[in-house]
N, C-alpha and C positions, 0 to 999 in steps of 0.2 A: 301428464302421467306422473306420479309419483313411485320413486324408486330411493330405499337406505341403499346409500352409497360403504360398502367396506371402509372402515375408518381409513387405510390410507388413502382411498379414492377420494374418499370425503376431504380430508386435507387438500389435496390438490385442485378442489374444486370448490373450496373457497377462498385458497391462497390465488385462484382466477379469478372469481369472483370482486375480491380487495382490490384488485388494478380498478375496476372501474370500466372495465374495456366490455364488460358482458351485463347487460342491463337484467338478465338473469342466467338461473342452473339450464333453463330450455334454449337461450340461447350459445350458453357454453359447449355444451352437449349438441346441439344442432353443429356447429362450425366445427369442434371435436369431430364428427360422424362424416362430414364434410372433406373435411383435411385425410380423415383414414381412406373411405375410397379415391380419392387424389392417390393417397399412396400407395394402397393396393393396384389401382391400372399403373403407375409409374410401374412397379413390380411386375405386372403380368407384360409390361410391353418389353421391357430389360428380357423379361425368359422369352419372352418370343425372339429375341434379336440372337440371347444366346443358344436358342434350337437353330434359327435360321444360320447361324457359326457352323453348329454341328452338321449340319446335313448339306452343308457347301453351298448355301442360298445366298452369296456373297458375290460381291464387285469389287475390283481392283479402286483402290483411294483415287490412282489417278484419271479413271472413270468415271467416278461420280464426281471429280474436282473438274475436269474440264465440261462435263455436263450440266454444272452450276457455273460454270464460266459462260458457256454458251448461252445458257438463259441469262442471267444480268446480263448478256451484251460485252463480256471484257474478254477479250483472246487473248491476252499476254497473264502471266503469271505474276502474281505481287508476292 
């Protein structure tokens, strides 16, 4: 697919290009597109953690510490 990139975008994607690291604009663009939804779920899992805050969906630390203890097998506290 061919797309004019806005000159700044265009910069940016050929100062990636120069490294040598993207054998092309589709593969830069591919791993770009990649990396955003990575970081959109990273995002939507943070707001899920802070609803689950808000609406008291929460464990004491030292509940989920001695519950990870109990699985790996270690009873005493390092």
């Amino acid at each position: 697919m061919q797309y004019e990139f806005p000159p700044d975008v265009n910069q940016l994607v050929r100062r990636h290009l120069a490294t040598g690291c993207y054998p092309s604009e589709d593969a830069l663009i591919r791993e770009a597109l990649v990396a955003l939804e990575e970081r959109n779920e990273f995002l939507a899992d943070i707001q899920a953690g802070i609803d689950d805050m808000e609406h008291g969906r929460t464990r004491p630390l030292e509940d989920v510490a001695a519950e990870i203890r109990a699985t790996l097998g270690s009873a005493t506290r390092t």
